[in-house]
C-alpha positions in Angstrom: 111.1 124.7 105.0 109.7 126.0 101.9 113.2 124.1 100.1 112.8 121.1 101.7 111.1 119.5 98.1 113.9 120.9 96.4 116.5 119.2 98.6 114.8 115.8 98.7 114.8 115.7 94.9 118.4 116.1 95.2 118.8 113.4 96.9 116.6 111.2 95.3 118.5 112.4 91.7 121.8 111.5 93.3 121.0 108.1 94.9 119.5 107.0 91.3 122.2 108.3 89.4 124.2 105.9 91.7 123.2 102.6 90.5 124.8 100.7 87.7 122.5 99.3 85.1 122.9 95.8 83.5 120.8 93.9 81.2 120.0 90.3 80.9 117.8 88.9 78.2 114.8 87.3 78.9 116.0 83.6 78.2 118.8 84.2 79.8 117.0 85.1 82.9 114.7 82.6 82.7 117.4 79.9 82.3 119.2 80.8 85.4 116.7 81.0 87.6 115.2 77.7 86.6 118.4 76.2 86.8 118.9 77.5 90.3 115.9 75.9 91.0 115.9 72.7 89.0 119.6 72.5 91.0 117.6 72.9 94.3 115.1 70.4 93.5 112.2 72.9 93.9 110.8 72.2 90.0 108.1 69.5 91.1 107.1 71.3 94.2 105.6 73.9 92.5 105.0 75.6 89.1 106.5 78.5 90.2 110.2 80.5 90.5 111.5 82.6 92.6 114.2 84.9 92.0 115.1 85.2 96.3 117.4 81.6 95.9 119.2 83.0 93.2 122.4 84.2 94.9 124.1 85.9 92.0 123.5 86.8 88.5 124.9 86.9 84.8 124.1 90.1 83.3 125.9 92.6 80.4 127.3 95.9 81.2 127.4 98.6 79.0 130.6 97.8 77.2 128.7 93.9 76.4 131.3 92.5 78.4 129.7 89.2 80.3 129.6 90.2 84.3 128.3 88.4 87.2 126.8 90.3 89.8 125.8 89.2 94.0 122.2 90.0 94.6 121.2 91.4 97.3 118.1 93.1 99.3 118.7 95.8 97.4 119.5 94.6 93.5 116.1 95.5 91.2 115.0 95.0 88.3 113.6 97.1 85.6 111.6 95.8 82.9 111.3 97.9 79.7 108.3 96.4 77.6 107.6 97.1 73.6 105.4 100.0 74.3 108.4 102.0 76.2 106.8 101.7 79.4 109.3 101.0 82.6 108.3 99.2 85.9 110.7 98.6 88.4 110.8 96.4 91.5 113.2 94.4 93.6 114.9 91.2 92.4 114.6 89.1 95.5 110.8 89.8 95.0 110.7 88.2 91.5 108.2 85.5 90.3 108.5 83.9 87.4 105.2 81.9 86.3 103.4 81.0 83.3 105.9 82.5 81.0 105.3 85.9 83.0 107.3 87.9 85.4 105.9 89.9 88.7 107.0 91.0 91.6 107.1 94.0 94.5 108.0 97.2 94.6 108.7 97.4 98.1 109.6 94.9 100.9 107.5 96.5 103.6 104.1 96.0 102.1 101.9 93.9 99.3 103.2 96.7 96.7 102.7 93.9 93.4 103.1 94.6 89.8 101.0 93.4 87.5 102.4 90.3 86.0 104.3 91.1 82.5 104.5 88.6 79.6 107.8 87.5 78.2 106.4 88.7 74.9 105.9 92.0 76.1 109.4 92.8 76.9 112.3 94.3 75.0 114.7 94.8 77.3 115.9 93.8 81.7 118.2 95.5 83.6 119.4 94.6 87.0 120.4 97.6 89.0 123.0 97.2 91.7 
């Protein structure tokens, strides 16, 4: 019983070390969501976007080769800001408003992040 911590991490290691990181820039991002919306007719309804219509997404793997990736339940995002600091959470959560992103960590509960500026960010990855 007393490895049962020790085995968890394990698994937690391994199921990270699983996921494929791509990035997206912050325009980019942006740009493809409100033209998902703008496409859906959604941009007078409200002065917010979601990123739960968005059905796939144009990101850069490693290599900068130009890939486009489903998104699912389980695609997330992690948002590195200038300051180094990382906060992750799930794409279909994403809200873009006021030139600033949020979203949740989880899908079972109100688990929000606090909302990050564009300006504040250096970097997006989607993780499959």
């Amino acid at each position: 019983m007393k490895h049962l911590p020790f085995a968890l991490s394990i698994i937690f290691f391994i199921l990270l070390t699983g996921c494929v990181a791509y990035q997206v820039s912050t325009a980019s991002l942006n740009d493809q969501i409100t033209g998902n919306t703008v496409s859906k007719g959604y941009l007078f309804a409200t002065d917010a976007v979601k990123g739960n219509d968005l059905k796939s997404i144009k990101c850069v793997d490693k290599n900068g080769k130009e890939i486009e990736i489903a998104v699912t339940n389980r695609t997330g995002v992690r948002i590195i800001k200038n300051d180094g600091t990382k906060t992750t959470f799930y794409f279909n959560t994403l809200l873009i408003k006021d030139s600033s992103i949020t979203g949740s960590k989880t899908h079972f509960f109100n688990a929000k992040i606090t909302p990050i500026k564009f300006s504040e960010i250096s970097k997006i990855e989607i993780m499959e």
